[in-house]
C-alpha positions as CSV (number, residue, x, y, z in Angstrom):
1,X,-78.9,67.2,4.8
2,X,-80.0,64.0,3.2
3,X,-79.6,63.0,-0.6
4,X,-83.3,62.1,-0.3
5,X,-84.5,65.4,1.0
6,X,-83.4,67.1,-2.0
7,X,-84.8,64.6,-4.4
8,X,-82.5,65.5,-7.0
9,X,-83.6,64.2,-10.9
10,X,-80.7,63.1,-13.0
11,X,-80.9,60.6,-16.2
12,X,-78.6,57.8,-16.7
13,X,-80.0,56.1,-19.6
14,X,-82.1,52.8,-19.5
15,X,-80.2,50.4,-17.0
16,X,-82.8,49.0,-14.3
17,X,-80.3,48.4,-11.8
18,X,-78.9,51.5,-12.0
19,X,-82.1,53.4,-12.0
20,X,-83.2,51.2,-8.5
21,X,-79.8,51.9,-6.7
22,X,-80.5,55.7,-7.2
23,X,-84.0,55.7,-6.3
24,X,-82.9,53.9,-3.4
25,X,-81.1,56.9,-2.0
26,X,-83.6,59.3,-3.0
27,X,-83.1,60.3,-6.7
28,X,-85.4,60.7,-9.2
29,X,-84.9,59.4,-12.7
30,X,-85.9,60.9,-15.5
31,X,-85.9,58.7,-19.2
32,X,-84.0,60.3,-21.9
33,X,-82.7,59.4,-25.1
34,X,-79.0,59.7,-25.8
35,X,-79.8,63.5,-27.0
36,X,-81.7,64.6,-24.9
37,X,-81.1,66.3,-21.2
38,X,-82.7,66.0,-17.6
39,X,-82.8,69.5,-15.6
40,X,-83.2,69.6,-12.1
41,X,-83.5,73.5,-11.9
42,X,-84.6,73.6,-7.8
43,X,-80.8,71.4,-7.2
44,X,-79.4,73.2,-10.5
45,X,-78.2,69.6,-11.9
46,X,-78.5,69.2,-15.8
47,X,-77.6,65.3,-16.7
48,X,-77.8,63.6,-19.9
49,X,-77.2,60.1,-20.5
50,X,-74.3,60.5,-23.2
51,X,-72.5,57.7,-23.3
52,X,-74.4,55.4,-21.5
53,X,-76.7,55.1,-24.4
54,X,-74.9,56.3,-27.4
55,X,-73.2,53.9,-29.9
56,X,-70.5,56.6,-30.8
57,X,-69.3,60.6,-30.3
58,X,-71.4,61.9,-33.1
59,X,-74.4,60.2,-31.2
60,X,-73.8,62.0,-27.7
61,X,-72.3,65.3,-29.1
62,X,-75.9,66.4,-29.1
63,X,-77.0,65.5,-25.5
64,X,-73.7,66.6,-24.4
65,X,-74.3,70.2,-26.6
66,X,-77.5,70.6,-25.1
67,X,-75.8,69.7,-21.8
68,X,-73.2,72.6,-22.1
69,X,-75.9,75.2,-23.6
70,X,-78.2,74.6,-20.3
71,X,-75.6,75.0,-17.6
72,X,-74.4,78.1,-19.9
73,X,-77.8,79.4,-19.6
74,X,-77.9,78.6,-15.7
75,X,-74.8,80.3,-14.8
């Protein structure tokens, strides 16, 4: 089965070329700030953009928190 048939949705951060390369081979992109978390509950993928946008540890601690807690919750 194809990438692009399951349309998965992630978040990388803010980086164009990035963004285009996945969408390219059929992922969807959702924005998110550094704390904040992308679910894909149909391909049960939870992304967050962590250190792609955060300036330090303190800064993605909280994405990555959120992160942790949602997979927990998944499981």
């Amino acid at each position: 089965m194809a990438l692009s048939e399951k349309s998965p949705l992630l978040t990388v951060g803010s980086e164009e070329g990035v963004i285009g390369a996945l969408a390219a081979i059929g992922v969807k992109h959702q924005l998110c700030t550094v704390d904040e978390i992308a679910v894909d509950e149909a391909n049960k993928i939870v992304t967050t953009p962590a250190y792609m946008l955060g300036p330090g540890i303190k800064d993605v601690a909280i994405g990555i928190g959120k992160l942790v807690q949602k997979v927990l919750e998944m499981a």
